[in-house]
C-alpha positions as a Markdown table, in Angstrom:
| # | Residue | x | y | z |
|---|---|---|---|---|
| 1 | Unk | 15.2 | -0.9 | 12.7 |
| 2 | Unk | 12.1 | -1.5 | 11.0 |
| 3 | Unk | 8.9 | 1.5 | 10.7 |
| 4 | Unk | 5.6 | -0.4 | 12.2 |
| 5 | Unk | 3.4 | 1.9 | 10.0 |
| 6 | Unk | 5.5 | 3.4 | 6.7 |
| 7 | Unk | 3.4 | 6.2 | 3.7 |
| 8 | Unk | 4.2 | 5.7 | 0.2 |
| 9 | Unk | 3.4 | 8.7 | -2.1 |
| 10 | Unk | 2.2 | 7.3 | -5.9 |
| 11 | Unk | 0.8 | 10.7 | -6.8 |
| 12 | Unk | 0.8 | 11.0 | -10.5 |
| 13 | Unk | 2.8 | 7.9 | -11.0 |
| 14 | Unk | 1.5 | 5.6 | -14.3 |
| 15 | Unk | 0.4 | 2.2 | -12.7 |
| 16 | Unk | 3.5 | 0.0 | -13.6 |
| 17 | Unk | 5.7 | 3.0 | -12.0 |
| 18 | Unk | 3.1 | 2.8 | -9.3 |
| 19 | Unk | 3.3 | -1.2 | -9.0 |
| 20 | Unk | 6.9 | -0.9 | -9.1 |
| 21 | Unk | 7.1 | 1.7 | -6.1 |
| 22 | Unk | 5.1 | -0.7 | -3.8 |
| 23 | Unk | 7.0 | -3.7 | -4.4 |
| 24 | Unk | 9.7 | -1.9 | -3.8 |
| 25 | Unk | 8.4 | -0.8 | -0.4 |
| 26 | Unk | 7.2 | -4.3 | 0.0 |
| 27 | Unk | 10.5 | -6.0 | -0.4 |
| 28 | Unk | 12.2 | -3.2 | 1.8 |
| 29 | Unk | 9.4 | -3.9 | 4.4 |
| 30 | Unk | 11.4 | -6.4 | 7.5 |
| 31 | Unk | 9.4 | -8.5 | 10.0 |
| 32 | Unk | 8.5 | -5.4 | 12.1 |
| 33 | Unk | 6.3 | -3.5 | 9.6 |
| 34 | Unk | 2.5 | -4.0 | 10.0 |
| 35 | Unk | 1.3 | -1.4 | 7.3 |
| 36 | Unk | 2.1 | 0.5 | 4.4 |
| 37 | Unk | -0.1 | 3.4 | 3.8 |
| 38 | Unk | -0.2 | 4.5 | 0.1 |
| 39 | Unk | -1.3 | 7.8 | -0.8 |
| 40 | Unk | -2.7 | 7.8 | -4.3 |
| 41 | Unk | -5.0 | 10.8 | -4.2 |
| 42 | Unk | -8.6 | 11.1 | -4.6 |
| 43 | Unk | -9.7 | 12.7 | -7.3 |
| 44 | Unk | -7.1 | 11.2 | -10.2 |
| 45 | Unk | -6.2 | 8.4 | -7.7 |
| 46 | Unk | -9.3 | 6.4 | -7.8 |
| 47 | Unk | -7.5 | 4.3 | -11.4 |
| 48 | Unk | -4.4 | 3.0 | -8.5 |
| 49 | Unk | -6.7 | 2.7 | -6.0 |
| 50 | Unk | -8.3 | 0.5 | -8.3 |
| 51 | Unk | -5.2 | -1.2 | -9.2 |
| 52 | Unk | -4.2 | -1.6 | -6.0 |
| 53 | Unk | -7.1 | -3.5 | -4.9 |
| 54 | Unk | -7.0 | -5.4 | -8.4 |
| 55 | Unk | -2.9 | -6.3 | -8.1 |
| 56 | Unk | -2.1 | -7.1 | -4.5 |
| 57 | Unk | -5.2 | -8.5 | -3.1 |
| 58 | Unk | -3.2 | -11.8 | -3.9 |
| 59 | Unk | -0.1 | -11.0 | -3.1 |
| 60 | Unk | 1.1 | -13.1 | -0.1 |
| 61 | Unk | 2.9 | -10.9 | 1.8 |
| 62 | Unk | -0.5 | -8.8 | 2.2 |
| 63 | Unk | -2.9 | -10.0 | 4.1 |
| 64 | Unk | -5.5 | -7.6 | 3.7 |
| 65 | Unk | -6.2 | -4.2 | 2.1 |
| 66 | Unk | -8.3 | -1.4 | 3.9 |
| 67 | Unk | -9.5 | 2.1 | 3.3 |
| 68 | Unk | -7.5 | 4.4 | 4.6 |
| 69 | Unk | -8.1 | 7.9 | 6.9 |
| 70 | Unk | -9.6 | 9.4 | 4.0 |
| 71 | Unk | -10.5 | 8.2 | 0.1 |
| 72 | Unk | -7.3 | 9.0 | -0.9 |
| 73 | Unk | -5.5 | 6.6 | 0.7 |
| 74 | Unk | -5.5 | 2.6 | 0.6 |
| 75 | Unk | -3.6 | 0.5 | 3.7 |
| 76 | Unk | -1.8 | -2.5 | 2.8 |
| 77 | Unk | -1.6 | -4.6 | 5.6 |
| 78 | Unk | 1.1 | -6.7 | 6.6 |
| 79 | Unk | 0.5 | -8.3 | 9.8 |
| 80 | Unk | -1.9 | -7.4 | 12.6 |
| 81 | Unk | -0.9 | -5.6 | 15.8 |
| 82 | Unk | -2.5 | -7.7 | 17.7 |
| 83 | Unk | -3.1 | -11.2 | 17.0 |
């Protein structure tokens, strides 16, 4: 059964191991996930953060990208819980 909400931990990962780690999660990710949140850290995290933003703002099987709980985290989302 598929998570509705999944974490992925890219702390102290280089980008392309970071980039790798979410598609990874992406392409693992069945028709019942809504978000993947991805914990890149604050302080050191800001660089993915920014590459996040920068890589998968086109990628088609995310339709939007929002801040997460705190500054250290990013939400990819998937599809809305309520539509």
């Amino acid at each position: 059964m598929d998570e509705p909400f999944t974490k992925l931990d890219i702390h102290g990962l280089t980008q392309e191991e970071a980039i790798r780690a979410i598609d990874e999660e992406l392409d693992f990710a069945g028709p019942g996930t809504y978000q993947i949140r991805v914990i890149h850290g604050y302080n050191r995290g800001t660089n993915l953060r920014s590459m996040i933003h920068s890589w998968y703002r086109y990628e088609p099987r995310v339709k939007r990208i929002v801040p997460g709980e705190n500054p250290g985290i990013t939400v990819l989302v998937l599809r809305e819980l309520y539509s």
